[in-house]
N, C-alpha and C positions, 0 to 999 in steps of 0.2 A: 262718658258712659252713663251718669247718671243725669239728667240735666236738671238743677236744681237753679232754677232763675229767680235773681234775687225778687222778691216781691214790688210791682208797678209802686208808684209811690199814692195812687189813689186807695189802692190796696193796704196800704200802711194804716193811712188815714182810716179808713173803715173801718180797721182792726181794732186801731187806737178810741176811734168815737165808741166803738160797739162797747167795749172795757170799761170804758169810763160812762157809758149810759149805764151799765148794768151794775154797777158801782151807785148810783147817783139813786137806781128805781129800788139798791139795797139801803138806803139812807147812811150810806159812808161816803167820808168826807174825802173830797178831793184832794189830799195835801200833794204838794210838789214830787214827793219822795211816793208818793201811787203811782200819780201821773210816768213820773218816769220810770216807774216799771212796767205801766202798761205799754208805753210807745218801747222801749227795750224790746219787749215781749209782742209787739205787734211788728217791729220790723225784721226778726230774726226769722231764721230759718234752722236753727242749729240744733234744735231742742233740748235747751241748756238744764244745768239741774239748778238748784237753789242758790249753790256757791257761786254758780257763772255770773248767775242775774245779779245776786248782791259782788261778783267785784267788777262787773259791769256798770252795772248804777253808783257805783262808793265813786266813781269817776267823777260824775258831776255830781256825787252827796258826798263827801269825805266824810258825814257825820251819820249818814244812813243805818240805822241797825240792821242784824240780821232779822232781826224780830218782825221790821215792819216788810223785808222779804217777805218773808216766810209766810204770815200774814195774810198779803196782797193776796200771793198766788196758791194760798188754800180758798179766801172768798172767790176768786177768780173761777178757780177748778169748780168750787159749791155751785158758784152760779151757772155754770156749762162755757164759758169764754175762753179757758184751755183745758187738758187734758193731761191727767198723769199719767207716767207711762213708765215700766220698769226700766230702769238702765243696764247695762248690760254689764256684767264684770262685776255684780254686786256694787255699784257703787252708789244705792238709794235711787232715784227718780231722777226724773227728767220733765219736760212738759211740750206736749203738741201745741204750737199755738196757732194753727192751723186747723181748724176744725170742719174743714169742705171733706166730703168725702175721697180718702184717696188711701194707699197703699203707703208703708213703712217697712223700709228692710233696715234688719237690726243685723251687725256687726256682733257674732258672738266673742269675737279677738278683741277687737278694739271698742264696743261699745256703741259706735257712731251710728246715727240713724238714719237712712236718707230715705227722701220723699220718692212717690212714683204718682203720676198720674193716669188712670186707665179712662177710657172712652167710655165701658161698659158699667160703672161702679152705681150709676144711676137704675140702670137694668136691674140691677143688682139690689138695690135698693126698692124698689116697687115689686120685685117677688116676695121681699122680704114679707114687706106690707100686704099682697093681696094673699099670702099662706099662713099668716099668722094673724092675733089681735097683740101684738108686741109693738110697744110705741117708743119710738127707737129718740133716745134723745142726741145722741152720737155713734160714728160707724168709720172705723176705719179699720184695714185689715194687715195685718202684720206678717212678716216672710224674717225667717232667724238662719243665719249663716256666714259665710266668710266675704267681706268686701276685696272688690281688686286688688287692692293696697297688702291686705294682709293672708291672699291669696300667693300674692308676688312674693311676702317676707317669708311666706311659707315651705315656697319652692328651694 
């Protein structure tokens, strides 16, 4: 129903280079433990919250703080590279790291976020711009309801 394809792996890359350029033109340092939050975070699709990323990465960092989390991906968000987003169910944020323009339907049961991509989102974008002087640094548009899943648990 939804088709969420995992990301091309050139796709990753770009994700990861882009993170880590924008890291490098903020003069912060590359350590191991950025690095592998940004590739986490450039090959997910899930839009995890802070806890995901850090017991994700504690994986290959068993020593990893939450601190340099938490860290990363406020510079990250500062810079424009992801995106906070409310989680759903109160349970704090979450983060777009997906930044193309495109659609998010939020799970108001279960939280979960999934992606849409529309044809038109482009169109959409240049009305924006040719009716406004608003200089858009990010755009995506959110839809809040029940997923299949919790449609079906509902029934």
């Amino acid at each position: 129903m939804f088709p969420s394809a995992a990301p091309s792996q050139d796709h990753i890359q770009a994700r990861y280079e882009a993170m880590l350029n924008a890291l490098r033109r903020a003069d912060y340092r590359l350590t191991p433990q950025r690095m592998a939050v940004c590739h986490y975070l450039a090959e997910t699709r899930s839009h995890p919250t802070p806890s995901e990323i850090f017991h994700a990465v504690k994986e290959q960092f068993p020593t990893i703080s939450r601190a340099t989390v938490y860290n990363t991906v406020t510079v990250l968000k500062e810079l424009g590279e992801i995106i906070e987003l409310p989680a759903g169910g109160g349970t704090g944020v979450r983060y777009e790291t997906d930044i193309t323009p495109h659609v998010n339907l939020t799970c108001t049961r279960c939280g979960r976020i999934y992606d849409v991509s529309l044809d038109n989102l482009e169109d959409i974008l240049k009305q924006i711009n040719e009716r406004t002087d608003f200089q858009l640094t990010n755009f995506h548009i959110e839809g809040y309801g029940l997923c299949p899943n919790c449609q079906t648990s509902n029934s």
